[in-house]
C-alpha positions in Angstrom: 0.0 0.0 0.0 1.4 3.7 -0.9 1.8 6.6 1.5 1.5 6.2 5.5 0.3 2.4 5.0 3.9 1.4 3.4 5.9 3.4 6.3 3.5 2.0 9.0 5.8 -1.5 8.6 9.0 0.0 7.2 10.8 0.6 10.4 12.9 -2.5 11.4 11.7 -2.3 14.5 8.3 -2.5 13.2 8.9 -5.5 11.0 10.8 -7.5 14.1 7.3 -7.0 16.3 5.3 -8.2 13.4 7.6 -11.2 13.2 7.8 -11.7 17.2 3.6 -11.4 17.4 3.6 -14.5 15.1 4.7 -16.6 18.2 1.9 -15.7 20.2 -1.1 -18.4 19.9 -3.5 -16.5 22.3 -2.8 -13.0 21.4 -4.0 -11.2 18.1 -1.8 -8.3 16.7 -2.9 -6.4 14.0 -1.8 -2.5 12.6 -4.0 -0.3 10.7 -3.1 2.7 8.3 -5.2 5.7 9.1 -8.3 4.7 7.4 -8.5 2.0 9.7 -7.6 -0.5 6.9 -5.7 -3.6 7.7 -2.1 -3.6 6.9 -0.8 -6.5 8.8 -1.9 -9.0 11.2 -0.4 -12.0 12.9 -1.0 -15.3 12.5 -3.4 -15.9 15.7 -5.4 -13.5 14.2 -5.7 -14.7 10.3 -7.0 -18.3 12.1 -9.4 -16.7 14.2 -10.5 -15.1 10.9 -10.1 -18.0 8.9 -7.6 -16.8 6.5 -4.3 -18.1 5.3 -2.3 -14.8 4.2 -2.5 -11.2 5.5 -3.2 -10.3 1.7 -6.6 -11.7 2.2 -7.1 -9.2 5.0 -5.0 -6.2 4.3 -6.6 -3.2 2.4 -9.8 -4.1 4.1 -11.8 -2.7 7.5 -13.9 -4.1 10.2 -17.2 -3.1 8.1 -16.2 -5.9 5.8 -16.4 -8.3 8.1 -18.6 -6.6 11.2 -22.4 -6.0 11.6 -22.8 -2.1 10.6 -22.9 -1.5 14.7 -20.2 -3.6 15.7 -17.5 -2.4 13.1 -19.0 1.4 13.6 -17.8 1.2 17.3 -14.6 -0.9 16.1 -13.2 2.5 13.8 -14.8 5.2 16.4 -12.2 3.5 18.7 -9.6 3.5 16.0 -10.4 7.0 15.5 -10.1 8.1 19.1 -6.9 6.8 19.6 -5.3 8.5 16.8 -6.9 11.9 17.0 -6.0 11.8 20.7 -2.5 10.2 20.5 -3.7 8.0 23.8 -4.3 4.7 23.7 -7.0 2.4 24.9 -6.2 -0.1 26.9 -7.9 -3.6 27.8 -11.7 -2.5 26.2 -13.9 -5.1 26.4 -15.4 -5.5 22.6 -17.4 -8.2 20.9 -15.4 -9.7 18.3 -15.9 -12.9 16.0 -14.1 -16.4 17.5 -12.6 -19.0 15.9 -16.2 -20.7 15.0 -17.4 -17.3 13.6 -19.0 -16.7 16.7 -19.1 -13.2 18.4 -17.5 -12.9 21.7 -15.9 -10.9 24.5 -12.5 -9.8 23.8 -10.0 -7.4 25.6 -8.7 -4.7 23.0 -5.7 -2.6 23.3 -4.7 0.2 21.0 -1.8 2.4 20.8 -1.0 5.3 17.8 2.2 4.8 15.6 3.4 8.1 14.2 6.3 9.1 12.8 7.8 11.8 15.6 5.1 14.1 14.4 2.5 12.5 12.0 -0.3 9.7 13.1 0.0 6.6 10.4 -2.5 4.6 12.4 -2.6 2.0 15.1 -1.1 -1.1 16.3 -3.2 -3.4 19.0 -3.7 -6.6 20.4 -7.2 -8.6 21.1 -7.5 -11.8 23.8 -10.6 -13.3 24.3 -12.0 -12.2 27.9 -12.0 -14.6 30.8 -10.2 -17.4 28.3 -6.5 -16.1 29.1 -4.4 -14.4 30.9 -6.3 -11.7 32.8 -4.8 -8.2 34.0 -4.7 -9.0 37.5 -4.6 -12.3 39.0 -6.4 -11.3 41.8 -9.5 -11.0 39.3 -9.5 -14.3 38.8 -13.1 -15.0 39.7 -14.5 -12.4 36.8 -12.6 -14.4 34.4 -14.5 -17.6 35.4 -17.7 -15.7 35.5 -17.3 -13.8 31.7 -16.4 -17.9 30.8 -19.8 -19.3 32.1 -21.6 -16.4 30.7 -19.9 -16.6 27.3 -20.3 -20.5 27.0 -24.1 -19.8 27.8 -25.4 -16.5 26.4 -29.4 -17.3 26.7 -28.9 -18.3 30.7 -30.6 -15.2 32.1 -27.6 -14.9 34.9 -28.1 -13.4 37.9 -25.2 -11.4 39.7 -26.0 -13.6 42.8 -25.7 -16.7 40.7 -23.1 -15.9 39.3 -21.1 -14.8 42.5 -21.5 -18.0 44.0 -20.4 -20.1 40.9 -17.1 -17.8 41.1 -16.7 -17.8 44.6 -17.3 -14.5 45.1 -19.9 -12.3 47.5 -21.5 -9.6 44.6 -19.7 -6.8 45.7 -16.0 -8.6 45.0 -17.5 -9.8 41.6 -18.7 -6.4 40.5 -15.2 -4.8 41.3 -13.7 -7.3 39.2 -15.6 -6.7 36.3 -15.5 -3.3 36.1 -11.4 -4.0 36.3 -11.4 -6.5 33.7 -13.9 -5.1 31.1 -14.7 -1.7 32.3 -19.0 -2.7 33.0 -20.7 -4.1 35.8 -21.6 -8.1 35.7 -25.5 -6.9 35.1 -24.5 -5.3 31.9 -21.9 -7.8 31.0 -24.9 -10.6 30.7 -27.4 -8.1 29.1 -25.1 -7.0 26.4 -23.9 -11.1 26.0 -27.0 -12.0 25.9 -28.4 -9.2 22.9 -25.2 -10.0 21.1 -25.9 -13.7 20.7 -29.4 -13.1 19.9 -28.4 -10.7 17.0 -26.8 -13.6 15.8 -29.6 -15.4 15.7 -31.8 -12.9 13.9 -28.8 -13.0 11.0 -28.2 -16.8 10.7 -32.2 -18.4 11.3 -35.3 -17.5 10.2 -37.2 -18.0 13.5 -39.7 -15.7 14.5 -38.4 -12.9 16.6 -41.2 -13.6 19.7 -39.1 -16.9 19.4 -36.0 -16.0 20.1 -36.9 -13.2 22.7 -38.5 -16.2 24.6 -35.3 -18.1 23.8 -33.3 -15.3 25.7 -35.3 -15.2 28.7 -36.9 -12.3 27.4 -40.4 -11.4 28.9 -42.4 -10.8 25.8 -41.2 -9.6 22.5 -41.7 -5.5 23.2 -39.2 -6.2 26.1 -36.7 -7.3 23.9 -37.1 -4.9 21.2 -36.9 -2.3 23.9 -33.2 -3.6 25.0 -32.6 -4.8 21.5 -32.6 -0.9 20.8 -30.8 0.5 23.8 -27.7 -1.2 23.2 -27.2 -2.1 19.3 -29.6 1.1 18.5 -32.3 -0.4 16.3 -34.9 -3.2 16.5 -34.9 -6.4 15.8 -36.7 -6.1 12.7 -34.9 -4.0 11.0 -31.4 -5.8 12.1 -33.1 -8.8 10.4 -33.7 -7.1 7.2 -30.7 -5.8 7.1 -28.7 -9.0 7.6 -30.6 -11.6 5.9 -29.8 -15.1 6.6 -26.6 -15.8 5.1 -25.2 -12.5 4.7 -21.5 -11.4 4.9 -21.9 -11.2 8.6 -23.5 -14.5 9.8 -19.7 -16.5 10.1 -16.2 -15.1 10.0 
């Protein structure tokens, strides 16, 4: 790629991380140019994805691959960080797995610039509660994100889930907000919504269906949520992602 893109990977120093990142199973690296457009990624990150080479992914953005309000929030962060020159550190995103799949993942990102110019990002992803956490001591949120992950329509309670990490609420809540910056309420809601807009893309079910599915009173309750957090309703997500769109694998 011409310009900032080339220079982004130039640097020996820069080419010695991107070799070095290709050693590290759990951790995905990528760098961005300052469109947000891929310019290279590791190889933890191309199998997550499904790829073989970074030219499948490089000249491309998170909207290729992302529901509209998942990659929207993806670049606003990629934004932020290089119109502020400060990076983001361990923000808890939902992110595609291995199976296509979306999941919790911690996201750093820091600027690259030149001494005076921002060329884009570089960052690292790891799937929350599945690795290495921050803190040790948090230990009992990572076992808590895992069982809430491995069972998105559970309707969790931040009782239940407390006792299943052997935790009293308060700890647990502290925990969370350390690991993924919301509290274990939100964390279920927002895992729960998530998984269910995966379901609206990939089946053909009807929507009272999966509300019920996802321990959702009735279907107004849902749509209600279903707007808060992902900013439209279920319907129109569903038109918008028809099954077997771009969006309903990797």
């Amino acid at each position: 790629m011409p310009g900032s893109s080339s220079r982004l990977l130039r640097a020996p120093v820069a080419q010695t991380l991107c070799a070095l990142f290709d050693h590290l199973p759990d951790t995905c690296f990528f760098v961005k140019d300052a469109a947000s457009r891929f310019v290279h990624v590791n190889r933890a990150l191309l199998d997550r994805l499904g790829m073989r080479e970074v030219s499948e992914i490089a000249g491309t953005t998170d909207h290729d691959r992302y529901p509209p309000h998942i990659a929207r929030q993806l670049v606003e962060g990629d934004r932020l960080v290089m119109m502020s020159r400060e990076p983001i550190v361990a923000k808890a995103e939902v992110l595609f797995d291995r199976g296509g799949i979306l999941e919790w993942f911690s996201t750093t990102k820091y600027p690259v610039t030149d001494g005076t110019k921002v060329l884009g990002i570089a960052g690292i992803t790891r799937r929350c509660g599945g690795g290495p956490i921050r803190d040790p001591a948090n230990h009992g949120a990572a076992k808590a994100i895992d069982l809430v992950s491995r069972d998105p329509k559970r309707c969790w309670s931040v009782e239940a889930l407390a006792s299943a990490a052997g935790l009293s609420a308060r700890q647990l809540h502290r925990q969370f907000l350390a690991e993924v910056g919301m509290g274990p309420r939100d964390f279920v809601l927002k895992t729960r919504l998530h998984a269910a807009a995966g379901e609206l893309r990939r089946r053909g079910v009807p929507i009272v269906e999966i509300a019920s599915a996802y321990g959702f009173c009735d279907q107004s309750a849902f749509t209600r949520q279903f707007r808060r957090i992902l900013g439209t309703t279920p319907a129109l997500y569903r038109s918008g992602h028809p099954s077997g769109s771009q969006w309903g694998g990797v």
